[in-house]
C-alpha positions as a printed Julia matrix, in Angstrom:
308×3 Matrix{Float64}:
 -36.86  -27.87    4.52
 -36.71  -30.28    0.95
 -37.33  -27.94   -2.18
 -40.25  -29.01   -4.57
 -37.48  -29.83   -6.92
 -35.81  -32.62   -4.24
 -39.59  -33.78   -3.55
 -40.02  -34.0    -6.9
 -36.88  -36.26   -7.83
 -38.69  -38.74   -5.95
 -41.19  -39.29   -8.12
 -39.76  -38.36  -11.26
 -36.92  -38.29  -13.46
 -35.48  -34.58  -13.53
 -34.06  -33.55  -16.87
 -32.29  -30.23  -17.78
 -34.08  -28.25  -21.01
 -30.79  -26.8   -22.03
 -27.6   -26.56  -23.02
 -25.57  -24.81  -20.57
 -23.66  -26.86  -18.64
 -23.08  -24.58  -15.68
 -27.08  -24.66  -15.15
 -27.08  -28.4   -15.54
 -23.8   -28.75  -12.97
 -26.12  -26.26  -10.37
 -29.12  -27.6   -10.49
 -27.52  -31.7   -11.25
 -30.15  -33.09  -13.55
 -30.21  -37.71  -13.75
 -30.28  -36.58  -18.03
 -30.36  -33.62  -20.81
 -31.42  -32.89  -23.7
 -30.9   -30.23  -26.38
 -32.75  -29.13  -29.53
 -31.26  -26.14  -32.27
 -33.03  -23.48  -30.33
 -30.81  -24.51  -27.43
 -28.14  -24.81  -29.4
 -28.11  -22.04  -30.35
 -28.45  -20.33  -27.48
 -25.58  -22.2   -26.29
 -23.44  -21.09  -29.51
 -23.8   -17.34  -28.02
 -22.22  -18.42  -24.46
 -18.67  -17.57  -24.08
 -17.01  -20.86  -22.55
 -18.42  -22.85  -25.81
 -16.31  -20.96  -28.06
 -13.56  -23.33  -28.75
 -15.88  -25.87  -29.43
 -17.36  -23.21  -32.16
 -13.8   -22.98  -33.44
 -13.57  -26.91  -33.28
 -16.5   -27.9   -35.28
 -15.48  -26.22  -38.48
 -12.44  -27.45  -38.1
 -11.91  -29.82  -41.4
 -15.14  -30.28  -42.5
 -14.32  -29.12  -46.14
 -17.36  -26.64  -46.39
 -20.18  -29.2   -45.24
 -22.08  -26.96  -42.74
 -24.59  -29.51  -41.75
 -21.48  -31.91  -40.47
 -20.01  -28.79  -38.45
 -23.97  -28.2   -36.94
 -23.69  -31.78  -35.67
 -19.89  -32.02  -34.35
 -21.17  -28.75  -32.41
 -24.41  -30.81  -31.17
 -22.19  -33.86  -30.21
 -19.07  -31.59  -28.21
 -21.88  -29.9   -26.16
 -23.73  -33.31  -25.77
 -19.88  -34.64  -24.71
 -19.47  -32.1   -22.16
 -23.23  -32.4   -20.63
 -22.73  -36.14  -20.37
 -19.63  -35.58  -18.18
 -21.94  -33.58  -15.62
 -24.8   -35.98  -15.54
 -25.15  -39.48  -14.82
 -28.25  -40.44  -17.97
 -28.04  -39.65  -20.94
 -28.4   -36.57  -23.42
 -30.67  -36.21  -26.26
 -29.53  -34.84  -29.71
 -31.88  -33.72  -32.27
 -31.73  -34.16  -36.03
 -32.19  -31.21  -38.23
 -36.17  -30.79  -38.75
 -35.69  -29.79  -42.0
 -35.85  -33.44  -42.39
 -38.88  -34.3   -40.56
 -41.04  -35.54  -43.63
 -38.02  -37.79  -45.3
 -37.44  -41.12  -43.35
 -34.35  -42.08  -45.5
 -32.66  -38.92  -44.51
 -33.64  -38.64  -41.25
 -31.74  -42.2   -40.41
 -28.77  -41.22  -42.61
 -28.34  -37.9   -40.27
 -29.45  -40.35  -37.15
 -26.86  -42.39  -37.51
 -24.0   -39.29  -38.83
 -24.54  -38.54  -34.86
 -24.41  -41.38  -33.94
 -20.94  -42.25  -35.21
 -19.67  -39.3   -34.16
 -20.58  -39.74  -30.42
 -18.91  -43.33  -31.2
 -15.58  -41.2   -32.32
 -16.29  -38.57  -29.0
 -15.88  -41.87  -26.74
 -19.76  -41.79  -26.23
 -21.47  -44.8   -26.37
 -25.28  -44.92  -27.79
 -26.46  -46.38  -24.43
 -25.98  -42.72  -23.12
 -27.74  -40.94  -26.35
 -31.2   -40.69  -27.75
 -31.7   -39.08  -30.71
 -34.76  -36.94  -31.26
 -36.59  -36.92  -34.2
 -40.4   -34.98  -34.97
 -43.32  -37.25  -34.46
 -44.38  -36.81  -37.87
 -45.17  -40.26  -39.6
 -41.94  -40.42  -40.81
 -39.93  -39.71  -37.71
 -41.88  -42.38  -36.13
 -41.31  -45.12  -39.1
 -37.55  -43.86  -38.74
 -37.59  -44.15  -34.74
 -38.9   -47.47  -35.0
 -36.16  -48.74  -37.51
 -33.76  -46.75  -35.46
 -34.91  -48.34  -32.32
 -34.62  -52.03  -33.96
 -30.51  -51.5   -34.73
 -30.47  -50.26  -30.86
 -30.46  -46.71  -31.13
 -32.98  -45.64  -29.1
 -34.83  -42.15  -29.68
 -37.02  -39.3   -28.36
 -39.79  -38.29  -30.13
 -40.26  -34.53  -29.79
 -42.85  -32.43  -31.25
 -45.65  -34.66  -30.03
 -48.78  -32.48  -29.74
 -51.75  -34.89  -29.92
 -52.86  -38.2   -29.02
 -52.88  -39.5   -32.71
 -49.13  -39.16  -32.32
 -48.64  -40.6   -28.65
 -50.41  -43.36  -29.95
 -48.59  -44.14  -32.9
 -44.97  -43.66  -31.08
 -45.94  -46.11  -28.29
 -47.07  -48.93  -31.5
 -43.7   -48.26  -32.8
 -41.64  -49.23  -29.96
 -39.46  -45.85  -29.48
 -37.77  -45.23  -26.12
 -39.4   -41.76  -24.83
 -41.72  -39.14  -26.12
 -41.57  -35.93  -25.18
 -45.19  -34.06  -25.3
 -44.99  -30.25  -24.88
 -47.19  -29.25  -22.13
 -46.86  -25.35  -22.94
 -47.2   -25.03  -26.49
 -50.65  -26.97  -26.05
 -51.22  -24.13  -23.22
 -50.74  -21.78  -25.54
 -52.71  -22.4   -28.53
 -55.79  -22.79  -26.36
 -55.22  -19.74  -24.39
 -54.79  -17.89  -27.79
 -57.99  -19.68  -29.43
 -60.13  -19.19  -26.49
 -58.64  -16.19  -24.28
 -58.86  -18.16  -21.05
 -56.53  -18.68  -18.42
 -55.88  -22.2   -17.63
 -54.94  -23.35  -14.49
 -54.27  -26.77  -12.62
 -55.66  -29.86  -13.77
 -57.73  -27.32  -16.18
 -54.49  -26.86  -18.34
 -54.97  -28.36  -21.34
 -51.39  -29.18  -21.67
 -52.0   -30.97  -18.37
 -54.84  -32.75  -19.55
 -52.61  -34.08  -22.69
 -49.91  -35.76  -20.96
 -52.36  -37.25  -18.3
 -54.43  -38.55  -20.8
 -51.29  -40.17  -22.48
 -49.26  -41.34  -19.64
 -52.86  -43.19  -18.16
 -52.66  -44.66  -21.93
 -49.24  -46.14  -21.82
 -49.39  -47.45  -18.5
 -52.84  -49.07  -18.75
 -52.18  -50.81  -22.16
 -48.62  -51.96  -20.49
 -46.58  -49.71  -22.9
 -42.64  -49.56  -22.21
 -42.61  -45.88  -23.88
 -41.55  -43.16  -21.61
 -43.19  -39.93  -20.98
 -41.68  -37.11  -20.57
 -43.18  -34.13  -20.32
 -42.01  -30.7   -22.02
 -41.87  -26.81  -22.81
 -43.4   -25.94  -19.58
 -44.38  -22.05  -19.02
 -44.88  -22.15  -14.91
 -44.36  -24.79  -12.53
 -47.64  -25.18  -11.32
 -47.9   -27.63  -14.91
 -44.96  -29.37  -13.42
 -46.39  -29.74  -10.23
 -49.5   -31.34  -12.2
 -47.63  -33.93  -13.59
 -45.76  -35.03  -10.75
 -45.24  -38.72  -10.85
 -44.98  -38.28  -14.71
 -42.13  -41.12  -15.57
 -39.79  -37.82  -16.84
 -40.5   -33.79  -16.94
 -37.4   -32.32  -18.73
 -37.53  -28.49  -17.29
 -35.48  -25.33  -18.17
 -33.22  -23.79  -15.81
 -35.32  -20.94  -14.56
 -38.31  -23.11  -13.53
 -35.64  -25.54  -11.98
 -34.18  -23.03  -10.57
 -37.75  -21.92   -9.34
 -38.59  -25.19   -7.71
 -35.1   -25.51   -6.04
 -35.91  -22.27   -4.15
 -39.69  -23.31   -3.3
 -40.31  -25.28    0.18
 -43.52  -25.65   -0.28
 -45.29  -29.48   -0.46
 -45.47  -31.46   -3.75
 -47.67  -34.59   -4.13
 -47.75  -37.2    -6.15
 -50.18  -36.79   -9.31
 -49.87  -39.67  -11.99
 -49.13  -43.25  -11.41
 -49.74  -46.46  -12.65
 -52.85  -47.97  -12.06
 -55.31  -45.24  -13.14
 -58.19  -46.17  -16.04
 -57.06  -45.64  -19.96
 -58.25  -46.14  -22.75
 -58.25  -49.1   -25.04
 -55.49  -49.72  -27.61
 -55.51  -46.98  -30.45
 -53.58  -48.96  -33.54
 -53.46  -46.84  -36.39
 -52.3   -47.28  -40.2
 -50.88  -43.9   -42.0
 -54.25  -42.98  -43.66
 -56.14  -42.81  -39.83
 -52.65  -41.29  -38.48
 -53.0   -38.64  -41.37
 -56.79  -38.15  -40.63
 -56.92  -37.9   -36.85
 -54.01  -35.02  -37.24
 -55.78  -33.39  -39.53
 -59.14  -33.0   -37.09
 -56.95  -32.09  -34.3
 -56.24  -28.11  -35.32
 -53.79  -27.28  -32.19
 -51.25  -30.2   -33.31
 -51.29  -29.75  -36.41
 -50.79  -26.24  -36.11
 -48.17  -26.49  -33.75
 -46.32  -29.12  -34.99
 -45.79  -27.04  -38.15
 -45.09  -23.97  -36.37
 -42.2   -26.3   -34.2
 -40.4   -28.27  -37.33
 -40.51  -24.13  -38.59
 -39.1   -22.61  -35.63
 -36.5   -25.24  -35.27
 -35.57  -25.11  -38.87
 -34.78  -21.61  -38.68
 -32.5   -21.48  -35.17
 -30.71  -24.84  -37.23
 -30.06  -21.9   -40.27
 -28.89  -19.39  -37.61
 -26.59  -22.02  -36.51
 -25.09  -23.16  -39.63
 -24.72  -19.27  -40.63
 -23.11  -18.73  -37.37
 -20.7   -21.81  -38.1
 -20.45  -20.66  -42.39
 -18.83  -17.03  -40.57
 -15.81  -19.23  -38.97
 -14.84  -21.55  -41.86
């Protein structure tokens, strides 16, 4: 019998949610794509040790290059498993400061250039605050494409597509969870909120002839996955890929082209600013995300400080 996770490669592009390249060898992912959380995780896994040792290896005390020459080795190594590309984050303590955010865009770049990775393999992932998306669409005009992570509401799906970046990547869970806190309901199905986000966006796109991908994120079961079948990419952690591997069951089709969307949704940074202010779940989450990353990318660098 095909797994759910071989039915589903036919309708979508399967990409690992982590940084462990025997789980991405396993379970053989088309791309990747990391984030400091990950990265972190990844720091505490034996075989990545050297590459630990490596990173801080002449840096002269700058931290934030050792972070990234640890982001680019694993990136390096998960590229030689899969046959698409891997996405590298910048550090979110950057996520309101476009200048910086290219600067540190383009620090990875070069050193992916020095690994003997070209930039058609990488996208670099930057918050879909309004800077990250002014950046991303700068970015995206020298040829570096990008992800835009983070991306909670429509106001911000919106705005990415208007700016030309590569791929978004809404987060199906975290919108699960905020309503399931604020309401105490269950959601399941099409009911999922999180669901309901990405099919509203993905509609959207295609409708209005967008080039942006979609890709779906931070799922917490795959019955959302199964939901969004069809979606152009889900990237999925091990455990639910794992999960849909084992299952035999039948998976159909849910999105594709040709549904109705909406109308084109242009909008300037005062009605970006405005519309994420009246949406309280992605506002709230997308400061609660740019936190929680922040503070895994400080775990990281003191992790890295304890070897120089």
């Amino acid at each position: 019998m095909t797994s759910k996770l071989e039915q589903l490669k036919q309708f979508t592009t399967v990409v690992a949610d982590t940084g462990d390249l025997d789980a991405i060898t396993r379970l053989k992912p088309v791309d990747a794509t990391t984030n400091p959380s990950l990265l972190l995780k990844a720091a505490a896994i034996t075989s990545y040790a050297d590459l630990l040792n490596d990173a801080v290896g002449d840096v002269k005390g700058d931290i934030g290059l050792a972070c990234d020459r640890f982001a680019v080795a694993v990136g390096s190594g998960i590229l030689k498993a899969i046959p698409g590309r891997i996405s590298t984050e910048v550090d979110a303590r950057l996520s309101f400061d476009e200048p910086k955010l290219l600067a540190k865009a383009h620090q990875l770049i070069d050193l992916y250039d020095k690994a003997g990775v070209s930039r058609d393999r990488v996208l670099i992932k930057l918050a879909s605050t309004w800077e990250g998306i002014r950046a991303a669409e700068k970015l995206e005009k020298e040829g570096i494409q990008t992800n835009l992570t983070l991306l909670f509401s429509f106001a911000q799906a919106a705005a990415c597509a208007d700016a030309g970046v590569f791929l978004i990547s809404p987060f199906v869970g975290r919108i699960y969870d905020w309503y399931k806190k604020s309401t105490g309901q269950e959601y399941t199905g099409a009911e999922d909120p999180g669901v309901q986000s990405v099919t509203r966006i993905y509609n959207y796109y295609k409708a209005n002839g967008y080039d942006t991908v979609v890709m779906g994120a931070s799922f917490r079961n795959t019955s959302q996955i199964e939901e969004l079948a069809g979606c152009d990419r889900l990237t999925i952690s091990p455990e639910l890929l794992q999960k849909l591997s084992d299952d035999t069951g039948t998976l159909s089709q849910k999105l594709k082209p040709g549904n109705a969307g909406e109308p084109k949704h242009t909008l300037n940074e005062a009605q970006f600013r405005w519309e994420s202010n009246e949406d309280a779940m992605a506002t709230e989450k997308l400061a609660e995300g740019i936190r929680q990353f922040a503070r895994d990318q400080e775990k990281l660098e003191a992790l890295l400080k304890a070897k120089l």
